[in-house]
C-alpha positions as CSV (number, residue, x, y, z in Angstrom):
1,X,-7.1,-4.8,24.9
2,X,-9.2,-4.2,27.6
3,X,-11.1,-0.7,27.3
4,X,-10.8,0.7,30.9
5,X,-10.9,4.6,29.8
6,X,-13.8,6.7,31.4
7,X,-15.6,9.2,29.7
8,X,-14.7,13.2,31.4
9,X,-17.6,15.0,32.5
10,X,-18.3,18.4,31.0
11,X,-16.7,20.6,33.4
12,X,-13.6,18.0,33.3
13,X,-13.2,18.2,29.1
14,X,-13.2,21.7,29.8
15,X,-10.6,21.9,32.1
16,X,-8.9,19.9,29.7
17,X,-9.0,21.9,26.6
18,X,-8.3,25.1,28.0
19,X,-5.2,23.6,30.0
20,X,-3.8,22.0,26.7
21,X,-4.9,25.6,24.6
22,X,-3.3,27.5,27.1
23,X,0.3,25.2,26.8
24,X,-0.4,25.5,23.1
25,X,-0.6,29.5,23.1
26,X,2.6,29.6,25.1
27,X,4.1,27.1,23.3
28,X,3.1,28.8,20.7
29,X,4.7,33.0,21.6
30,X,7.8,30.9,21.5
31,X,7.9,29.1,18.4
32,X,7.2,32.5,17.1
33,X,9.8,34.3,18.9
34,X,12.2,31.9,18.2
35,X,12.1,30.1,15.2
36,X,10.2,32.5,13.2
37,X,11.9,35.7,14.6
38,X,8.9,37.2,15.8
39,X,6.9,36.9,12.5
40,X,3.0,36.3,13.0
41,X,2.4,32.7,11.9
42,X,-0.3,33.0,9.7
43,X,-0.5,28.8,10.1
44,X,-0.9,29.0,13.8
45,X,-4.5,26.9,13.3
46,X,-2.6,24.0,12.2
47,X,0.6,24.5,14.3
48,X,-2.0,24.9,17.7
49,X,-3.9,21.5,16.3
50,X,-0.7,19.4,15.6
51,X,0.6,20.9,19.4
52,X,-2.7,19.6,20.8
53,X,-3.1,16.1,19.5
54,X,0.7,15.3,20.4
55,X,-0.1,16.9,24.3
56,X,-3.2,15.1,24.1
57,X,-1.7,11.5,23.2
58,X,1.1,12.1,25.6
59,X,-0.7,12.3,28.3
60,X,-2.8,9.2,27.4
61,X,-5.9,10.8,26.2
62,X,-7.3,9.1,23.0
63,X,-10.5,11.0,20.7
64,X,-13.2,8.6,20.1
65,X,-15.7,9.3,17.3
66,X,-19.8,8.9,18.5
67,X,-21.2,6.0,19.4
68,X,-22.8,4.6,16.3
């Protein structure tokens, strides 16, 4: 497998994050609205983090750890 990925700049990985946190939060009203009829989710950490990795991966971003 041939590594051909290039790290985003700042301002890009920003971009980024707030894009996917901002499809998380309205992914997340709804989940709320409609499968927990409007109850506050007091998991929502963990049900944003879940939403984020699988947005993330779809759209063929990968996490790398530091460079050792």
């Amino acid at each position: 497998m041939n590594d051909t990925s290039t790290p985003l700049t700042p301002e890009a990985t920003l971009a980024l994050v707030l894009d996917i946190l901002n499809e998380a939060a309205e992914a997340h009203g709804v989940h709320e609205a409609t499968v927990l009829g409007g109850v506050h989710d007091v998991e929502w950490p963990q049900w944003y983090a879940d939403h984020m990795v699988a947005n993330l991966e779809a759209h063929g971003y990968q996490i790398v750890g530091p460079t050792p």
